[in-house]
One Martini backbone bead per residue (centre of mass of N, CA, C, O) as a GRO file, in nm:
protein
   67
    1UNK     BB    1   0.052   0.065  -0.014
    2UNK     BB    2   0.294   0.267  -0.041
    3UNK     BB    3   0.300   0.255  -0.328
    4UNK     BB    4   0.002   0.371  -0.404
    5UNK     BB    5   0.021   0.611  -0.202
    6UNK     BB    6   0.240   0.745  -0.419
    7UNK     BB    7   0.126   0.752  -0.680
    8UNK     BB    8  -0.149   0.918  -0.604
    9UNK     BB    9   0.023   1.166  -0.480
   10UNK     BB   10   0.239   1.173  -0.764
   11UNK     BB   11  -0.011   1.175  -0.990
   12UNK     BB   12  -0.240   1.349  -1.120
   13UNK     BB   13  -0.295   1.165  -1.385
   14UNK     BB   14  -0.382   0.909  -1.248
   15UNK     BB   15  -0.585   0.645  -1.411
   16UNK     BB   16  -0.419   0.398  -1.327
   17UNK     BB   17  -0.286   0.059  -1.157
   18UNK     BB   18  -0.448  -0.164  -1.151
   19UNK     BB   19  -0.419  -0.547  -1.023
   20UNK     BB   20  -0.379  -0.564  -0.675
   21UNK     BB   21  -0.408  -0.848  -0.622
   22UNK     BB   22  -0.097  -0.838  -0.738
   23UNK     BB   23  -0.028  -0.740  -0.481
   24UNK     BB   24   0.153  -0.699  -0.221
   25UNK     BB   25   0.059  -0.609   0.083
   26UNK     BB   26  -0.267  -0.623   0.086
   27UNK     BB   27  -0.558  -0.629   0.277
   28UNK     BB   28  -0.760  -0.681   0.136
   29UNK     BB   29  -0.619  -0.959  -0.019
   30UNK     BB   30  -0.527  -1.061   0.266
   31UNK     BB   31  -0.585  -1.398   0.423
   32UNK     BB   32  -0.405  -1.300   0.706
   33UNK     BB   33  -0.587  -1.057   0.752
   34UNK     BB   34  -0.822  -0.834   0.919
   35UNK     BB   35  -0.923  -0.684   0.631
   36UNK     BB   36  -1.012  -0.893   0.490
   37UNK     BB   37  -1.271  -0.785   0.300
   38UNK     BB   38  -1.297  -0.529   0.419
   39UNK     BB   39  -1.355  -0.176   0.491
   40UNK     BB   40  -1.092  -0.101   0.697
   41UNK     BB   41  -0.895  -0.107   0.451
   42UNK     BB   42  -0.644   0.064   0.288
   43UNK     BB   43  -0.813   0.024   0.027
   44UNK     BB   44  -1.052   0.164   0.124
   45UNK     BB   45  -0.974   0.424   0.224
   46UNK     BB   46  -0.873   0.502  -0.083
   47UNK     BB   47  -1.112   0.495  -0.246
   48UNK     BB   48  -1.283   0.707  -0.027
   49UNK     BB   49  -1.069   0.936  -0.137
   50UNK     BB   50  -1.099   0.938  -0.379
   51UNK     BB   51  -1.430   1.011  -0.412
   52UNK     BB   52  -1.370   1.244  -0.258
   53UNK     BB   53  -1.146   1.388  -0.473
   54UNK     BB   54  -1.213   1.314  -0.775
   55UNK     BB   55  -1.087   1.046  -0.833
   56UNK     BB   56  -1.020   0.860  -1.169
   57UNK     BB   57  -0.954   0.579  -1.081
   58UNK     BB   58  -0.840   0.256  -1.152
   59UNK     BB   59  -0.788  -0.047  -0.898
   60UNK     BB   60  -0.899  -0.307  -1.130
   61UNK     BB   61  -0.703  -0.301  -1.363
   62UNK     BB   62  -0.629  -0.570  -1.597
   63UNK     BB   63  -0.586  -0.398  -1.872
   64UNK     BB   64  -0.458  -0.207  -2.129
   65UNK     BB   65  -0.648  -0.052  -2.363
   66UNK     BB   66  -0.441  -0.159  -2.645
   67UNK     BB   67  -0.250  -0.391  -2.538
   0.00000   0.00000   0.00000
């Protein structure tokens, strides 16, 4: 999630991040977290960041278009 908060902190035009399920450390993903599919976890909370600030991230996309 550090590296997820960076990416959304320093790039104003970020709009995709990627299928997060494949990075390693994200606790809404993590089967050993006690946040696991939780809304409590730190992916839930940088979501709900997001949609208060008008961010137009797209945190589970597969592929990218055209490619």
């Amino acid at each position: 999630m550090e590296s997820v908060n960076y990416f959304v902190d320093n790039f104003p035009k970020l709009t995709a991040v990627g299928n997060l399920r494949n990075w390693k450390f994200i606790d809404y993903y993590d089967c050993n977290s006690v946040n696991f599919y939780k809304s409590e976890s730190e992916l839930s909370e940088l979501k709900r960041r997001s949609k208060t600030n008008n961010w137009n991230i797209n945190y589970d996309m597969e592929t990218l278009p055209g490619v």
